[in-house]
C-alpha positions as CSV (number, residue, x, y, z in Angstrom):
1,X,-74.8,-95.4,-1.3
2,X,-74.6,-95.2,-4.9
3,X,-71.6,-97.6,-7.0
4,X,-69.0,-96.0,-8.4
5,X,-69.7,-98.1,-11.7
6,X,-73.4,-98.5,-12.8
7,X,-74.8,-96.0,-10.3
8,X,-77.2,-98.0,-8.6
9,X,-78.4,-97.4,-5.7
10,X,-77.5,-99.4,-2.4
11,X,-78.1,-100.1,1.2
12,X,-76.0,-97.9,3.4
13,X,-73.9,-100.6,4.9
14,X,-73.7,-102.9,1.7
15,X,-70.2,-104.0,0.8
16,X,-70.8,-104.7,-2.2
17,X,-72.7,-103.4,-5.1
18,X,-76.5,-105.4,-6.1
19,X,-76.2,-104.9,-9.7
20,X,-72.8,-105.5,-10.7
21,X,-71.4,-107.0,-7.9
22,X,-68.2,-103.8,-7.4
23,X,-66.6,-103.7,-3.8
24,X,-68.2,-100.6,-2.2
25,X,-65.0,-99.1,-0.4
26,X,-66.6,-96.9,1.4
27,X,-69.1,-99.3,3.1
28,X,-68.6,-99.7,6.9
29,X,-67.0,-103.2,7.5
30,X,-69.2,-105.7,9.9
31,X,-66.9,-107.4,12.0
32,X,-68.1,-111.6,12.3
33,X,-69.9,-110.8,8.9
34,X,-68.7,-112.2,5.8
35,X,-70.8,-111.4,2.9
36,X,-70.9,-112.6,-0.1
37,X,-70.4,-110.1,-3.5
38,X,-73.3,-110.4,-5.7
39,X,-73.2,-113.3,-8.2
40,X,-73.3,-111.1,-11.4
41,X,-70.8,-110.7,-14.3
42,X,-68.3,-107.9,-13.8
43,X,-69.5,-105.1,-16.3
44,X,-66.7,-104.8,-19.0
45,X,-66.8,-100.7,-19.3
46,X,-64.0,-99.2,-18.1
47,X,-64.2,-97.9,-15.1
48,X,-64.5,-94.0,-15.7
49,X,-66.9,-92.7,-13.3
50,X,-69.6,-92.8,-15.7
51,X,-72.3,-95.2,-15.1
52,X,-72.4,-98.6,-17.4
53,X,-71.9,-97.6,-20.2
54,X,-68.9,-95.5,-20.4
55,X,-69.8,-93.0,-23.4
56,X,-66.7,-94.4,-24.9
57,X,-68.0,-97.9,-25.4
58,X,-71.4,-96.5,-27.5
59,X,-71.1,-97.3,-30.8
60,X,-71.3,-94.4,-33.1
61,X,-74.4,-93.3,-34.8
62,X,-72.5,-93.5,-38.2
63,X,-72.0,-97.8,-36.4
64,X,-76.1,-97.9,-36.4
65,X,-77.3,-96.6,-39.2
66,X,-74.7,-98.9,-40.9
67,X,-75.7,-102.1,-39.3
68,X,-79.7,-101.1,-40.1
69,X,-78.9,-100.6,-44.0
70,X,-77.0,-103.7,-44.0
71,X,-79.3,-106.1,-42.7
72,X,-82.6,-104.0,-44.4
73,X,-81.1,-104.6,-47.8
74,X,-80.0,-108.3,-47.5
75,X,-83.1,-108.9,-46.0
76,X,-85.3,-106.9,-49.0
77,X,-83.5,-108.8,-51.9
78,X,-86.0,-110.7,-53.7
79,X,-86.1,-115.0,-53.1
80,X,-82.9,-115.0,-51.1
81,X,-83.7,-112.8,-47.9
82,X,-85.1,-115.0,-46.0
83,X,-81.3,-116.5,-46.0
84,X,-80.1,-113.2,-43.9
85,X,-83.0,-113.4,-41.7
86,X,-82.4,-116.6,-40.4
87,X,-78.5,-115.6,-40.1
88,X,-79.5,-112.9,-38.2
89,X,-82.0,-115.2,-35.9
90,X,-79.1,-117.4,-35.1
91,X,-76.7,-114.2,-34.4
92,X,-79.6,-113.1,-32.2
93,X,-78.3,-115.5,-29.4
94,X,-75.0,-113.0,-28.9
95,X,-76.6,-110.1,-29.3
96,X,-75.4,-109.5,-33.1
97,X,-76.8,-109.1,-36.8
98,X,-75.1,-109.2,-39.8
99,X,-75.2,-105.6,-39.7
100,X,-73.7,-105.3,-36.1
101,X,-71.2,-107.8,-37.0
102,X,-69.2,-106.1,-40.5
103,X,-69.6,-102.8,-38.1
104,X,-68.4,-103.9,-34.8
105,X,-71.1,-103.4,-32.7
106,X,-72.9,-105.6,-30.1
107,X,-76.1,-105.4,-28.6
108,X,-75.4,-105.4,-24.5
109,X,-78.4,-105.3,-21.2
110,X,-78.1,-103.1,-19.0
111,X,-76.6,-105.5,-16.4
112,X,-73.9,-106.4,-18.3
113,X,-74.5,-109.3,-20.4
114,X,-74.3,-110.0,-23.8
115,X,-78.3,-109.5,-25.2
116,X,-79.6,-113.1,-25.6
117,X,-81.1,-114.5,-28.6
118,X,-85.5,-113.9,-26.6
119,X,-83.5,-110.7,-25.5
120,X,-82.4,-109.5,-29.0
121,X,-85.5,-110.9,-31.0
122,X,-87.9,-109.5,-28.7
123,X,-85.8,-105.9,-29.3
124,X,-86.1,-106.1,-32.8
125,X,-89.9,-106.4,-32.8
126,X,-90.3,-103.8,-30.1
127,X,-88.4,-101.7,-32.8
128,X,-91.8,-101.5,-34.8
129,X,-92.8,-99.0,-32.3
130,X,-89.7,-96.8,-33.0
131,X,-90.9,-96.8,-36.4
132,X,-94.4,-95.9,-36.4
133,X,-94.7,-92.7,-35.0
134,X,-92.4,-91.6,-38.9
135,X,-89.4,-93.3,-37.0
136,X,-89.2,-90.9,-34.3
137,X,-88.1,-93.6,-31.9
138,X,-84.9,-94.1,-34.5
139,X,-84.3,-90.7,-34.5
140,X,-84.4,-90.6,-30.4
141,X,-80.7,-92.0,-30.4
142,X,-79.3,-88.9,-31.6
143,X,-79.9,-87.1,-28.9
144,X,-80.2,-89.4,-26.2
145,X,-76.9,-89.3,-24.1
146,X,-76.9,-92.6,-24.2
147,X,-77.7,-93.1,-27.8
148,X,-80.8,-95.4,-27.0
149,X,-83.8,-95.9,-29.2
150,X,-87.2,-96.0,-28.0
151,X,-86.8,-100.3,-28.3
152,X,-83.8,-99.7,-26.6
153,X,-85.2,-98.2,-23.6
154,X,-88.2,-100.8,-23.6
155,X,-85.6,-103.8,-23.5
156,X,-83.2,-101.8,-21.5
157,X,-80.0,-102.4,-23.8
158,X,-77.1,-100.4,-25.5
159,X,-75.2,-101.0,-28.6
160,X,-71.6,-100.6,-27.8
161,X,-68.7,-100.9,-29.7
162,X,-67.9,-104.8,-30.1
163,X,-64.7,-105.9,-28.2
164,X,-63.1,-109.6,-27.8
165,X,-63.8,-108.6,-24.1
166,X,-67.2,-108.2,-24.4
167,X,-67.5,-111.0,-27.0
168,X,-66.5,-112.8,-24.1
169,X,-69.4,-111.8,-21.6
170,X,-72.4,-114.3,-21.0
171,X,-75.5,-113.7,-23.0
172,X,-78.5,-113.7,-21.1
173,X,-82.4,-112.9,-21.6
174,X,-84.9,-111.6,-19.1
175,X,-87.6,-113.0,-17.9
176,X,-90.1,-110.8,-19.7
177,X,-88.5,-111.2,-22.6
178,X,-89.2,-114.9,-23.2
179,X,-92.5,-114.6,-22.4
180,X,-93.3,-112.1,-24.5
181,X,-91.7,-113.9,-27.5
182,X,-93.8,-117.2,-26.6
183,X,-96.9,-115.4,-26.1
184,X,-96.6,-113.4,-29.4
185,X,-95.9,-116.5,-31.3
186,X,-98.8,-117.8,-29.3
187,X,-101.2,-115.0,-30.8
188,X,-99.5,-115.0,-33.9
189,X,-100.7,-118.7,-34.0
190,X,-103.9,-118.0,-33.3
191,X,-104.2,-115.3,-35.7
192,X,-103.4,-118.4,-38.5
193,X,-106.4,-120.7,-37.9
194,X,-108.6,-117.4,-37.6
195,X,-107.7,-116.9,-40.9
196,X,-107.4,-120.2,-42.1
197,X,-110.9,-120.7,-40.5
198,X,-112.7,-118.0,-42.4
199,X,-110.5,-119.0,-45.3
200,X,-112.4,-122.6,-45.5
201,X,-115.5,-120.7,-44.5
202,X,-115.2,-118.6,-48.0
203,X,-114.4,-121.4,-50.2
204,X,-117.0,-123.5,-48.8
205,X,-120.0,-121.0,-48.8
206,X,-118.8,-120.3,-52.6
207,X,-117.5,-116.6,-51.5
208,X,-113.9,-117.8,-53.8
């Protein structure tokens, strides 16, 4: 039985639905049974037989590429854009930029919540890969139906139009998410004292 909501797919005689927790009104009823809905969020898309998200709730194209000039030019200006950058790291934790913010937009997962700050940091790096191959995976979101970048569909989110309802959802991260983050700063690390090593190395060997 698929929900009338996010489309997933459930058992036959579930009652309600696994992902987004939606009374399945056409499940058969279990008399001496009471189960329990799923503890999930309610998924703030309207309910218009499209699966999460409504095509409504995507934010435009013209929303996007507005948020991505924003926050590339604070972030380019010489001395000062490391200021922005850390804004946007502590925006991160609801799924926003400063970008997404003056455009109304908001970064959601797939079940629902708000992107979390591991969630949304770990999207922007995976955005590297949308920009290698001559940013075709920026391009994708033009045609997608869902309007979803290559780092969107790695990280499994949307950027919908930003609402005080869904300003009001829960932010959350995955799993994979933070472990990626700690594990890149881990290599990142590593990478350091490699360099800082050979570094020492130079000076002392009279290389510098």
């Amino acid at each position: 039985m698929n929900c009338p909501r996010c489309g997933s797919s459930n058992p036959e005689r579930a009652r309600f639905c696994g992902t987004c927790g939606l009374a399945l009104t056409g499940a058969p009823q279990n008399l001496g049974q009471t189960p329990e809905p799923a503890n999930v969020a309610p998924l703030v898309a309207p309910v218009s037989g499209e699966p999460f998200p409504a095509t409504t709730d995507l934010a435009s194209m013209g929303q996007r590429a507005g948020s991505f000039i924003i926050d590339g030019v604070l972030q380019a200006i010489p001395y000062v854009g490391l200021i922005p950058a850390i804004i946007n790291w502590v925006l991160y934790r609801r799924g926003s930029t400063i970008g997404l913010s003056l455009v109304k937009a908001r970064i959601m997962r797939e079940n629902g919540d708000v992107s979390g700050f591991f969630h949304t940091f770990v999207r922007a790096s995976a955005a590297l890969l949308s920009l290698l191959p001559l940013g075709l995976g920026f391009w994708w979101a033009f045609w997608d139906p869902k309007r979803q970048t290559w780092h969107d569909k790695i990280m499994h989110t949307y950027v919908l139009r930003d609402t005080p309802e869904l300003a009001s959802q829960k932010g959350s991260s995955s799993t994979a998410a933070v472990v990626w983050l700690w594990v890149g700063l881990g290599v990142l690390m590593l990478l350091l004292v490699i360099v800082f090593i050979v570094f020492v190395l130079a000076i002392s060997q009279g290389l510098y």
